[in-house]
C-alpha positions in Angstrom: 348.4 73.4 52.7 350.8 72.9 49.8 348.9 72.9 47.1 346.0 75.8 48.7 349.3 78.1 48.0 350.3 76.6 44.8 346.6 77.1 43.6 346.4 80.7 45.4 349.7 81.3 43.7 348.6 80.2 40.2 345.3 82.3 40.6 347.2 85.2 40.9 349.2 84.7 38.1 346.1 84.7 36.1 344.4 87.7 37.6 347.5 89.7 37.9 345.6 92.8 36.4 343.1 92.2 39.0 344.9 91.3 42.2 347.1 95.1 41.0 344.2 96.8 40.3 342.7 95.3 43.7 345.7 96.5 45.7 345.5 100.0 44.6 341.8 100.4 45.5 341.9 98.9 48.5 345.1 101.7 49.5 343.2 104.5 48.0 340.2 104.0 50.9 342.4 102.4 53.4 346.2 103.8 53.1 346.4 102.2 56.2 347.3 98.5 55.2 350.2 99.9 52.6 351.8 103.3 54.3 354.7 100.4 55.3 355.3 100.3 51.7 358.2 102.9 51.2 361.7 103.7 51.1 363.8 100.7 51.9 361.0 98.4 52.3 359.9 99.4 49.0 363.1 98.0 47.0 363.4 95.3 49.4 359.8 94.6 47.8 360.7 94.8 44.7 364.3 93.1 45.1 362.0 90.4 46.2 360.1 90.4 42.9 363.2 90.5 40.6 364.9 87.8 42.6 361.4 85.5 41.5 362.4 85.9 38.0 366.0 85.0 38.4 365.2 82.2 40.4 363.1 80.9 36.8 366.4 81.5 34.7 368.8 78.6 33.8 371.8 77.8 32.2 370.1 77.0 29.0 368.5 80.8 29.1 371.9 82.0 28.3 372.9 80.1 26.2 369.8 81.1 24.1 371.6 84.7 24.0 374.6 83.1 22.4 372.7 80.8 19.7 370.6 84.3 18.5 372.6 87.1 19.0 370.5 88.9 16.1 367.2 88.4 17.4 368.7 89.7 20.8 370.7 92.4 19.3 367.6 93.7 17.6 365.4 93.6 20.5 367.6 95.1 22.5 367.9 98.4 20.5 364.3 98.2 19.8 363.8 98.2 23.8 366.0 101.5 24.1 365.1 103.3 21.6 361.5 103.0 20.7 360.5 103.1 24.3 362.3 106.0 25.6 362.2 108.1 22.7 357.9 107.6 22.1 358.2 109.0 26.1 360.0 112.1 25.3 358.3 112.9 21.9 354.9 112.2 24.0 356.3 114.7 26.8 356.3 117.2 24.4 353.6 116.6 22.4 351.4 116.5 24.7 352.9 119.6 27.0 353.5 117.3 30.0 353.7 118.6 33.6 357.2 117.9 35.0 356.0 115.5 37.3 354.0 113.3 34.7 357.3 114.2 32.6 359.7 112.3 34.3 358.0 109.3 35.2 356.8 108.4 31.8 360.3 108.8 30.5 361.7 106.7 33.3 358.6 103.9 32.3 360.2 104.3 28.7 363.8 103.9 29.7 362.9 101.0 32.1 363.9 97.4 30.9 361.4 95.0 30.0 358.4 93.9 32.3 358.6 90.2 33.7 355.2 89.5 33.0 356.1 89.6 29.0 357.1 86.2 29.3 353.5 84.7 30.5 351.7 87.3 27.8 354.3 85.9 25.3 353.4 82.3 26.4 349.4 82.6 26.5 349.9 84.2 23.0 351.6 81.3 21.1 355.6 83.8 20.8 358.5 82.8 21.3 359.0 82.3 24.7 362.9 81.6 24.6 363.1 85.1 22.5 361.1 86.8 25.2 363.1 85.5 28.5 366.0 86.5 26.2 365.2 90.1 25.7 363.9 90.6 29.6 367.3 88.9 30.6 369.3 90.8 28.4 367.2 94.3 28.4 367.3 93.9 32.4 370.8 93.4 32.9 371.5 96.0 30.1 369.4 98.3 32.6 372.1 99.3 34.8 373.6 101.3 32.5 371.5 102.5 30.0 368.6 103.4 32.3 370.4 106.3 34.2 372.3 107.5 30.4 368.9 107.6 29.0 367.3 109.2 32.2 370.3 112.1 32.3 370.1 112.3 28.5 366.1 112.4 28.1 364.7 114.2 31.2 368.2 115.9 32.2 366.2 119.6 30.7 363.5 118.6 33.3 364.6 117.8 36.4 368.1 116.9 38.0 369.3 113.1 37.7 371.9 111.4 39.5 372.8 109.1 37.0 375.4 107.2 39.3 372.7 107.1 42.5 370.4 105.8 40.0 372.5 103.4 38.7 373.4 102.0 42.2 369.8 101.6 43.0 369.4 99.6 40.3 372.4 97.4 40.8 370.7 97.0 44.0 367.3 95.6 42.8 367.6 94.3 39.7 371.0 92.6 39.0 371.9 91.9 42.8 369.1 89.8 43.2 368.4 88.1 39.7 371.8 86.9 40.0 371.3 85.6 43.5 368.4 83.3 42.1 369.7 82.4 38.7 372.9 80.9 41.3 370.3 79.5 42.9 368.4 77.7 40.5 371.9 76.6 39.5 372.5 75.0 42.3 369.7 73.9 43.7 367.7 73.6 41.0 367.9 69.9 41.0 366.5 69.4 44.5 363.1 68.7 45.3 362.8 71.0 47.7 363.6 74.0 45.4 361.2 72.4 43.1 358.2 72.5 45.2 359.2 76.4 46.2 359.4 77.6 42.3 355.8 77.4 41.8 354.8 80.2 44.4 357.5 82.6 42.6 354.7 83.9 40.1 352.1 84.8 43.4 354.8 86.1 45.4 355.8 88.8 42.2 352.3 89.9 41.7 351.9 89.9 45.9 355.0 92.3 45.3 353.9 94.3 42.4 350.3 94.9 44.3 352.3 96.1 47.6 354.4 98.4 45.7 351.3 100.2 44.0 349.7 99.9 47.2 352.2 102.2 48.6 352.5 104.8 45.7 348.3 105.2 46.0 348.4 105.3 49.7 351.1 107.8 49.7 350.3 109.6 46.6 346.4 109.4 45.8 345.5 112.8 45.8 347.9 113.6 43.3 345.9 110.9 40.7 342.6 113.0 41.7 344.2 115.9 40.5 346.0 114.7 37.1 344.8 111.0 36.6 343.0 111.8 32.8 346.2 113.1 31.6 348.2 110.9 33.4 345.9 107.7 31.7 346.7 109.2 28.7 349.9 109.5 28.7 350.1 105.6 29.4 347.8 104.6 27.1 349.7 106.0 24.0 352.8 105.4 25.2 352.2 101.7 25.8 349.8 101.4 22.7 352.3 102.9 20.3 355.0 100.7 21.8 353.8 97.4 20.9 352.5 98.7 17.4 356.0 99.9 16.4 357.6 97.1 18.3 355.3 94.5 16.2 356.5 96.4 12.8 359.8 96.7 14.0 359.8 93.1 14.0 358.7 93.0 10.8 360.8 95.1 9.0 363.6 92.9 10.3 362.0 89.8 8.3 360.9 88.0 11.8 358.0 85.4 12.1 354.5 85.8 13.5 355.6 84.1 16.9 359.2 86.9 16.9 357.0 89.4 16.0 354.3 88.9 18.6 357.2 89.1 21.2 358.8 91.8 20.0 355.5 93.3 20.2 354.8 92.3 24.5 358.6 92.8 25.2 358.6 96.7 23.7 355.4 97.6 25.3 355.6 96.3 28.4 357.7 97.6 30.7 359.7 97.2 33.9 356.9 100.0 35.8 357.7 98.1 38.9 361.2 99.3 38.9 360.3 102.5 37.8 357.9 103.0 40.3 360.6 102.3 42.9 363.2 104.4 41.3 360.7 107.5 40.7 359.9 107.1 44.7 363.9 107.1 45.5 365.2 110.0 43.3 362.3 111.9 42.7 360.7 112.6 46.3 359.5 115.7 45.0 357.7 114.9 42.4 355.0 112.4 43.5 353.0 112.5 39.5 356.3 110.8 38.5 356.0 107.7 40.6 352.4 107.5 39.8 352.5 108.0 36.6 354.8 104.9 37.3 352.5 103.0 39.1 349.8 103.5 36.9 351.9 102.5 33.9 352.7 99.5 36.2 348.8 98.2 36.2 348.2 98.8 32.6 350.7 97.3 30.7 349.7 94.2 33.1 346.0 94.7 31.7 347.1 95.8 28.1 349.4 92.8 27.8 346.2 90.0 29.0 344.4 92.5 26.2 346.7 91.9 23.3 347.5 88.2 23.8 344.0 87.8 23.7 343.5 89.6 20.7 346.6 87.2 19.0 345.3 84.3 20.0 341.6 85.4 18.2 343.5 86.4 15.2 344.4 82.7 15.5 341.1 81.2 15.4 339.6 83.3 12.8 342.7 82.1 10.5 341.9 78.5 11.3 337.8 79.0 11.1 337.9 78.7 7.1 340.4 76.0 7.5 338.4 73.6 9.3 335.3 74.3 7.5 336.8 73.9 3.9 
């Protein structure tokens, strides 16, 4: 039975576009199976997915963050500024309902995604500098995520910056720091061992269920403003791993830097910001679509663009094996 989950487990890891993408159909003609997907349940949901990824964090993680503070440094301002303000200037370049409005913004001003590090891995980056970023952009999230919200979307629509700030104490560093302690302490044991391989299928599980819950709670709102609300996406993720790749190389990094500066800009936290947009913006259901939706594309974006790495790859060593 064991290794049925651990294969179950690794398929979804691979298919995580699919198994979201799934998940959202499936609640859009049966709402049924997902209405228990809100409120609390919701960021217990998603507490459950951000404790996964601090249960995958060690001791040697951190110290990564002390042997490259200038890779870190640098990602970090590229996270919260390139993000956030590509959401703003698309708001009002593209004369964004307030709805659409605030949840792209709160997408920008989320921290990084935690499927960056898998993309970042499948695409030959630097996978230390990516769980460094996530770490650090995530943890840096408590405060900079409601600043940025009251700063950014403040002329759209009220924010409680301190509310926001305590949900997100709540489901981010609450429970990564429960399973990095953990991993710390148990992370010897075989027991915890044979458990850390179902973390990746119990996130996507998690990141399906919340979507789930936004389409079976919110579909009708996609019927009504789901072109405008794609678009919005697509540029604003698009754009972020273009300027997050020359950001990268501006700053004199290698391919592998680059390619993770790339994934870790443009892929975004959506999960959180689904949850959050659901919490503090009841009345505005476009905002936590406009989440979700963000949610499932960066997952298929990122499969899209490590791909597209990896090609680049083998045409560069084509000529070399046949001169």
């Amino acid at each position: 039975m064991y290794h049925v989950l651990i294969t179950i487990s690794r398929f979804l890891a691979s298919y995580t576009p699919h198994a979201v993408i799934g998940a959202g159909v499936l609640a859009f003609f049966l709402p049924i199976l997902f209405n228990w997907v809100q409120g609390d349940t919701q960021t217990a949901v998603l507490g459950t997915i951000m404790l996964t990824m601090g249960m995958t964090l060690s001791a040697d993680d951190f110290r990564i963050l002390a042997k490259r503070p200038f890779d870190i440094l640098i990602g970090a301002v590229a996270q919260y500024t390139i993000m956030p303000l590509l959401a703003f200037g698309l708001v009002h370049l593209l004369h964004l309902p307030r709805g659409i409005a605030v949840g792209l913004i709160l997408v920008g001003c989320s921290p990084g995604g935690v499927s960056s590090n898998i993309m970042t891995f499948l695409c030959h980056g630097d996978v230390a500098f990516s769980v460094g970023m996530t770490a650090t952009s995530t943890l840096l999230a408590q405060f900079l995520t409601p600043l940025l919200m009251l700063y950014l979307a403040g002329e759209v629509v009220a924010v409680d910056a301190r509310a926001m700030f305590h949900s997100i104490l709540r489901v981010t560093l609450l429970p990564v720091s429960l399973g990095f302690l953990l991993n710390l302490v148990l992370g010897k044991t075989e027991g915890y061992r044979k458990v850390l391989p179902l973390m990746p299928g119990i996130s996507v599980l998690g990141l399906g269920c919340i979507v789930g819950g936004v389409i079976a709670h919110h579909g009708h709102a996609f019927l009504s403003s789901g072109v405008m609300i794609f678009l919005a996406v697509l540029l604003h993720n698009g754009l972020g791993y273009a300027l997050g790749f020359l950001c990268g190389q501006v700053t004199g990094m290698n391919e592998a830097k680059k390619r993770t500066l790339s994934i870790e800009v443009g892929m975004q936290n959506a999960g959180l910001a689904t949850v959050l947009a659901g919490k503090h913006f009841p009345l505005l259901p476009e905002a936590a679509i406009a989440s979700a939706v963000s949610c499932v594309w960066h997952s298929i974006s990122g499969a899209i663009l490590a791909g597209l790495f990896l090609r680049k790859d083998a045409c560069i060593e084509s000529p070399k094996t046949e001169a």
